[in-house]
C-alpha positions in Angstrom: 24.2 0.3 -7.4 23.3 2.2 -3.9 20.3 3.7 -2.8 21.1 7.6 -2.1 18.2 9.5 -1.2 14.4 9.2 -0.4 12.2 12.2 -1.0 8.0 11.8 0.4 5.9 13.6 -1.0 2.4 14.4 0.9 0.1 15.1 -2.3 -3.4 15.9 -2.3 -6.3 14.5 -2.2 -4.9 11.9 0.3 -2.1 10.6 -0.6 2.0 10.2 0.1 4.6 9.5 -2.8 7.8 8.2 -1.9 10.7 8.5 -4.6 14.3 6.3 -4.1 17.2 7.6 -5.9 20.3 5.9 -6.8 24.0 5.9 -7.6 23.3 5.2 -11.1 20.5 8.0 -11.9 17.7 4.9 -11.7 14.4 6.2 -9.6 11.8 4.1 -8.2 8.2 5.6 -7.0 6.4 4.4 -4.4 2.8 4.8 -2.5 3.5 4.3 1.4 0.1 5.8 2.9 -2.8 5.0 5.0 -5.6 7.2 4.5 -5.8 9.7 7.5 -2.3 8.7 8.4 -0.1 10.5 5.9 2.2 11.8 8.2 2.4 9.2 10.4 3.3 6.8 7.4 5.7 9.8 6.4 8.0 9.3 9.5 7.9 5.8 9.4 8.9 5.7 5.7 12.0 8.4 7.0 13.2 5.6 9.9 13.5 2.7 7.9 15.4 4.8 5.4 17.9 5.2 7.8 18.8 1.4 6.9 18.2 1.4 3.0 20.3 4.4 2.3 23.9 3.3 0.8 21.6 -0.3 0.4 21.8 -1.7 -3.0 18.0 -2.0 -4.1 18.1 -5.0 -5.7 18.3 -7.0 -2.3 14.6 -6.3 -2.4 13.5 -9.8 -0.4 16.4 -9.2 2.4 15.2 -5.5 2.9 11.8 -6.4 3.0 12.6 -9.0 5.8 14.7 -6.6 7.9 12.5 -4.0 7.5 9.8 -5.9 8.9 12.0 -8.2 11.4 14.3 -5.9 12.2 12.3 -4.5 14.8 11.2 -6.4 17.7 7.1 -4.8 17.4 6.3 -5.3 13.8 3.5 -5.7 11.7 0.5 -3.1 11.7 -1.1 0.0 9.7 1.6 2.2 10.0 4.9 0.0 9.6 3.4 -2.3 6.8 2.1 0.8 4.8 5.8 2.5 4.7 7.3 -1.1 4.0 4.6 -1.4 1.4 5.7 2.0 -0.7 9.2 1.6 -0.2 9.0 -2.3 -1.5 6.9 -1.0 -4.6 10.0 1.9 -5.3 12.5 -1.1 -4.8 10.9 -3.1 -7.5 10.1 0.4 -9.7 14.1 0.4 -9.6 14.9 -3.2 -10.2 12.1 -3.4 -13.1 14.0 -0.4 -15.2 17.4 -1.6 -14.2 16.4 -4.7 -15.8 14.0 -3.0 -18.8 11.3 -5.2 -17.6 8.0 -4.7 -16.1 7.8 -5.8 -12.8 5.6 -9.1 -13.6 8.2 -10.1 -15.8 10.4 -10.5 -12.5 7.7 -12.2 -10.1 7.0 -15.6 -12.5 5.5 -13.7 -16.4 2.0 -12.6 -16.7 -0.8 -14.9 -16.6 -3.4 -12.2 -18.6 -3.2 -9.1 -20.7 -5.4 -7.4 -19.0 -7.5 -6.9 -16.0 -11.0 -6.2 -15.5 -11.7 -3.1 -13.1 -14.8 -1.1 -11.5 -15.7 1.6 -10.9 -17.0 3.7 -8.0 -20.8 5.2 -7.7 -22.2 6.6 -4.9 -20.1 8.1 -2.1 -20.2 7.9 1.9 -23.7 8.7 2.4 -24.9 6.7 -1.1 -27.0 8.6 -3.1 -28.4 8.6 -6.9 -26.8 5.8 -7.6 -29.2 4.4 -10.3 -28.1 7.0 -12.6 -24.8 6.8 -11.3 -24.6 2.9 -12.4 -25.9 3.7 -16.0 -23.3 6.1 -16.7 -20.6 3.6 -15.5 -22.4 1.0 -18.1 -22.5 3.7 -20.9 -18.8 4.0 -20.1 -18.3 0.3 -21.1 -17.7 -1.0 -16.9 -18.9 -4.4 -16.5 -19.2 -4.2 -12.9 -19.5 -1.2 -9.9 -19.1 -0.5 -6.3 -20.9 1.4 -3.8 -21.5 1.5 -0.4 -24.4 0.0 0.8 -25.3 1.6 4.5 -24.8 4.8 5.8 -24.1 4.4 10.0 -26.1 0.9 11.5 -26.0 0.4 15.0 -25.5 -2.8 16.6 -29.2 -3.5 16.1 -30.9 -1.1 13.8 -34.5 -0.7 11.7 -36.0 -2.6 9.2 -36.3 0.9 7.5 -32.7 1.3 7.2 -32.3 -2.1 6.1 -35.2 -1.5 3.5 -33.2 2.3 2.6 -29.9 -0.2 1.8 -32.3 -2.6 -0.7 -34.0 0.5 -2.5 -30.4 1.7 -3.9 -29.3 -2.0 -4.7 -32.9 -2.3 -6.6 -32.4 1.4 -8.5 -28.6 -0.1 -9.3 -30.0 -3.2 -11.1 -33.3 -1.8 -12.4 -30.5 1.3 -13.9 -28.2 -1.1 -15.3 -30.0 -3.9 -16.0 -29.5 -7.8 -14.7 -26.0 -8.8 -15.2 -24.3 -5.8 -14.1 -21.6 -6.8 -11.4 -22.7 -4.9 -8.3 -20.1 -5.2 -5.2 -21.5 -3.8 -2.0 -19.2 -2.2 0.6 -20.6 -2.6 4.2 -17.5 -0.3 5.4 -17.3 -2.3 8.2 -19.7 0.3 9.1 -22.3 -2.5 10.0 -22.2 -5.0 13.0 -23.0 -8.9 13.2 -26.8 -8.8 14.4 -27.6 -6.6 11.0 -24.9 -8.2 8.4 -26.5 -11.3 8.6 -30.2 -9.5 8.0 -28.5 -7.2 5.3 -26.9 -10.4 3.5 -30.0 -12.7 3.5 -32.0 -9.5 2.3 -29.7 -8.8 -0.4 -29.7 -12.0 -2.5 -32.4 -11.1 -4.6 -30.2 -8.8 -6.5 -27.5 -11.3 -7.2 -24.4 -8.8 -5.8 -21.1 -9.8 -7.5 -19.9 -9.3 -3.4 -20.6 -8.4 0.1 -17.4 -6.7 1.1 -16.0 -6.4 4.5 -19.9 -7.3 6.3 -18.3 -6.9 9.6 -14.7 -5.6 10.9 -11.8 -7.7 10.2 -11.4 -7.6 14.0 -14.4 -9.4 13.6 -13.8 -11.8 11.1 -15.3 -14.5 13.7 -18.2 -13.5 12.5 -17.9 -14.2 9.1 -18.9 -17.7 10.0 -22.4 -17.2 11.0 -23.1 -14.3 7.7 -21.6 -17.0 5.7 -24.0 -19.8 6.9 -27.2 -16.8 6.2 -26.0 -16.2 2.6 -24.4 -17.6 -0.8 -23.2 -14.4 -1.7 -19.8 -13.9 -1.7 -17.5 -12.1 0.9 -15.0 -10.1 0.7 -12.8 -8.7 3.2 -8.9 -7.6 3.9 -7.9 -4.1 3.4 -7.6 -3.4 7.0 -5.1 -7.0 7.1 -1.7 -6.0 6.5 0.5 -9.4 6.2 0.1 -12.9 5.6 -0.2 -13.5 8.6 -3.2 -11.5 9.8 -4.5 -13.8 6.2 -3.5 -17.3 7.6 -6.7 -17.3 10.1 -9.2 -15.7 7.7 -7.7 -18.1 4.9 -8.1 -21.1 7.0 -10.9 -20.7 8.6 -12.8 -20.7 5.4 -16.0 -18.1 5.2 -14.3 -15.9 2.8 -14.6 -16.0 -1.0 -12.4 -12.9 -2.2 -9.5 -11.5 -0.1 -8.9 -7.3 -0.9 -5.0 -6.4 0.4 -3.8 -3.3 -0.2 -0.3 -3.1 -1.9 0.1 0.1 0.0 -1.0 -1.4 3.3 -0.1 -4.7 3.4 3.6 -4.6 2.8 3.7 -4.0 -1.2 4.3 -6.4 -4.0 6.6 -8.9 -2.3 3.7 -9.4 0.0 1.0 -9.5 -1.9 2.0 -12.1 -4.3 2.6 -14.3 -1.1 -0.9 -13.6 0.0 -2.5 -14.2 -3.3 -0.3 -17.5 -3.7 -1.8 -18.5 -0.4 -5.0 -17.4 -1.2 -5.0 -19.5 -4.1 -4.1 -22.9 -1.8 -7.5 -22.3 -0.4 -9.4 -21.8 -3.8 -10.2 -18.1 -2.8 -10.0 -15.0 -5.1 -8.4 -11.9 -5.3 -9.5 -8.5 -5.6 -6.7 -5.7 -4.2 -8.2 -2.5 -2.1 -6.7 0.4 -4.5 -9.0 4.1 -4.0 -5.2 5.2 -3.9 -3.4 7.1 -6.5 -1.2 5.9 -9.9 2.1 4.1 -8.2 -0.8 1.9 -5.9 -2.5 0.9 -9.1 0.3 0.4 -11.2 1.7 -2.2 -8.5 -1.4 -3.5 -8.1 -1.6 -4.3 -12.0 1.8 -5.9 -12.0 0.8 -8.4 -9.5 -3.0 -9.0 -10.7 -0.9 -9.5 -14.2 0.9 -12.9 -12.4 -2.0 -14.1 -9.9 -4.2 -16.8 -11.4 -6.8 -15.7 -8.8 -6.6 -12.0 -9.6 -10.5 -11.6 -10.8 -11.3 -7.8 -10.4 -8.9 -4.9 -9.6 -10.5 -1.7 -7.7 -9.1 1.9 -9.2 -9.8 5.1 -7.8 -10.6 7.4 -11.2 -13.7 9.5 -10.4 -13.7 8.2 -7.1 -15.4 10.6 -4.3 -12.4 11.2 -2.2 -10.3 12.5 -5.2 -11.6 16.0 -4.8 -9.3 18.7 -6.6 -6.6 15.8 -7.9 -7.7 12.4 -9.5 -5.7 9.1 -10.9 -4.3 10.5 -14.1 -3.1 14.1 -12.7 0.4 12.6 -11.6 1.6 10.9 -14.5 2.5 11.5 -18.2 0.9 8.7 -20.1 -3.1 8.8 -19.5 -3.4 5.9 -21.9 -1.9 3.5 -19.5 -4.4 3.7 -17.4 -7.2 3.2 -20.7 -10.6 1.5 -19.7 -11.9 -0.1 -22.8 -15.2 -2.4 -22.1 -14.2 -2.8 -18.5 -10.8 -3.6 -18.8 -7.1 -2.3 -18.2 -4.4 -3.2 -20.4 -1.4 -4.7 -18.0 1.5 -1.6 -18.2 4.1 -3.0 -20.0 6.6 -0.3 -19.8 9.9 -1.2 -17.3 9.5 -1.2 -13.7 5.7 -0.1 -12.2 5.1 0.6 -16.2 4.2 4.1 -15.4 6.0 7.8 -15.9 5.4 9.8 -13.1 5.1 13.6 -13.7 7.5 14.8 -10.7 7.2 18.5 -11.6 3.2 17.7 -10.8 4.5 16.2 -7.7 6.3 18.6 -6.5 4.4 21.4 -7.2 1.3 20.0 -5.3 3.4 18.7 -2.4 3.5 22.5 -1.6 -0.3 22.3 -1.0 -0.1 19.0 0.6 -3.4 17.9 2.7 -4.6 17.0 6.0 -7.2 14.5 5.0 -9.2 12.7 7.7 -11.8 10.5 7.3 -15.8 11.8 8.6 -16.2 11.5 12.3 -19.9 10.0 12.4 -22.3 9.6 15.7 -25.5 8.1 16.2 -28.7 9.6 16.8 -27.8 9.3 20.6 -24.8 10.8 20.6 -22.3 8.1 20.6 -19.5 7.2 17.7 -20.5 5.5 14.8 -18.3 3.7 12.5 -17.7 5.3 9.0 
């Protein structure tokens, strides 16, 4: 079998499809993207296909490795993210070339299903109390939302008191044992994370996630010694190598990769299996579309450590297009008291509707993420 052509597709809201075709008629999907960077990702998916085209997609560990060795810079948003969706189509292939589902092919499944949250809120949080009761009444277990809108270095008490007033309408909404996860964005700097996380205790979050930049992750020492909530951080890490520090080092609780960041399911799983060395969870970043959360699924199905999985339905940023829009089967992706069932269909365990595809890759998208400044003019992080 020989890989013969691979068609991106730019899709709105914000995301980039990559499908693999093959001598034999056997397609594989895949979701090489970084948010803001679809094009960018687009041509690098369109080099390294200059490699895998006349391949044979099976040789998915070898092409992973010259993919990412193969060039003398490696590693990064751009290069991991197309290595990422074109690893996820490889395994898509080999999965239905086998009739399997991909966790059948990386060790068996470990659980039947996963438990997943959902998103309240948006960028600049807002109404959230309500927000978190219809989640509940929708049978989730556990929600996200971002906590701060922009901090600076050193900010107010009253923003810090704005950020507990929505955590205290979330749990007085949704009662005490509601999982709450609080994004800090990486919007919010050392001097006010370790305020924000010695504040937030009373409210028992389920996390803290990414409390300071991962170019930051230094840092992490001192908020960890100011709290015992957990943290979580790594959707802006992109191998297991930009892991080994965090890993070692030992202030983090839950580790987020993205299996369209950080070099798809063949790196994932190594980053989870190394994650679980160190007694530390995983929770993989996934606001993305159907083909991210599919992979995502296959690899929380064979991770001992997999505890929560993040899925995008309803999300903010899927304005005009959401989760279920791009495939057939809606079922597969069917919450029922906060869980998902594992896909068990062959491959990614999803059928993706390409006439969908196609026709929205006509409209396509420029997304970018907000551009936010301070009060005095100078750029804040969003």
């Amino acid at each position: 079998m020989k890989i013969t052509r691979m068609e991106t597709f730019v899709v709105p809201p914000r995301w980039l499809f990559l499908k693999v075709e093959t001598d034999e008629g056997i397609v594989g999907w895949g979701e090489p993207i970084i948010e803001g960077k679809a094009h960018t990702v687009q041509a690098a998916v369109e080099e390294l296909s200059s490699y895998l085209i006349g391949k044979d997609p099976l040789r998915i560990e070898d092409h992973w490795q010259v993919m990412y060795r193969g060039g003398f810079y490696r590693g990064g948003a751009i290069l991991m993210s197309a290595i990422a969706g074109i690893d996820q189509a490889l395994w898509d292939i080999k999965g239905k070339y086998f009739n399997a589902p991909v966790y059948q092919l990386i060790g068996g499944a470990c659980r039947e299903k996963m438990k997943v949250y959902s998103w309240i809120g948006g960028d600049r949080p807002s109404d959230v109390g309500a927000s978190a009761l219809r989640a509940k009444e929708a049978g989730f277990t556990a929600i996200k939302m971002n906590g701060t809108e922009e901090l600076q270095y050193v900010d107010t008490y009253e923003k810090i008191d704005q950020v507990l007033a929505r955590v205290a309408a979330v749990r007085d909404a949704a009662g005490p044992y509601m999982g709450i996860g609080i994004d800090f964005h990486g919007r919010v700097h050392k001097p006010m994370a370790k305020v924000l996380a010695k504040e937030l205790e009373q409210f028992r979050p389920l996390f803290i996630e990414e409390p300071v930049l991962s170019e930051n992750n230094e840092a992490l020492r001192d908020i960890a010694r100011a709290t015992n909530i957990p943290i979580a951080t790594g959707e802006r890490m992109f191998s297991r190598w930009d892991f080994k520090s965090l890993l070692a080092d030992g202030y983090v609780d839950i580790i987020q990769p993205d299996l369209s960041h950080a070099g798809g399911i063949t790196e994932c799983k190594k980053i989870a299996s190394m994650a679980e060395a160190y007694d530390v969870a995983v929770a993989p970043h996934c606001p993305l579309g159907p083909i991210a959360l599919a992979a995502c699924l296959q690899v929380d199905a064979t991770c001992h450590n997999a505890f929560i999985q993040e899925q995008s339905l309803g999300i903010h940023y899927n304005q005009g297009n959401d989760l279920l829009d791009y495939i057939h089967d809606h079922s597969v992706f069917e919450y029922k008291e906060g869980f998902v069932t594992i896909p068990p269909g062959p491959g990614l365990g999803i059928a993706i509707n390409e006439e969908q595809v196609r026709k929205m890759a006509e409209i396509g998208h420029h997304w970018q993420n907000p551009l936010w400044r301070h009060e005095d003019g100078s750029v804040a992080e969003w």
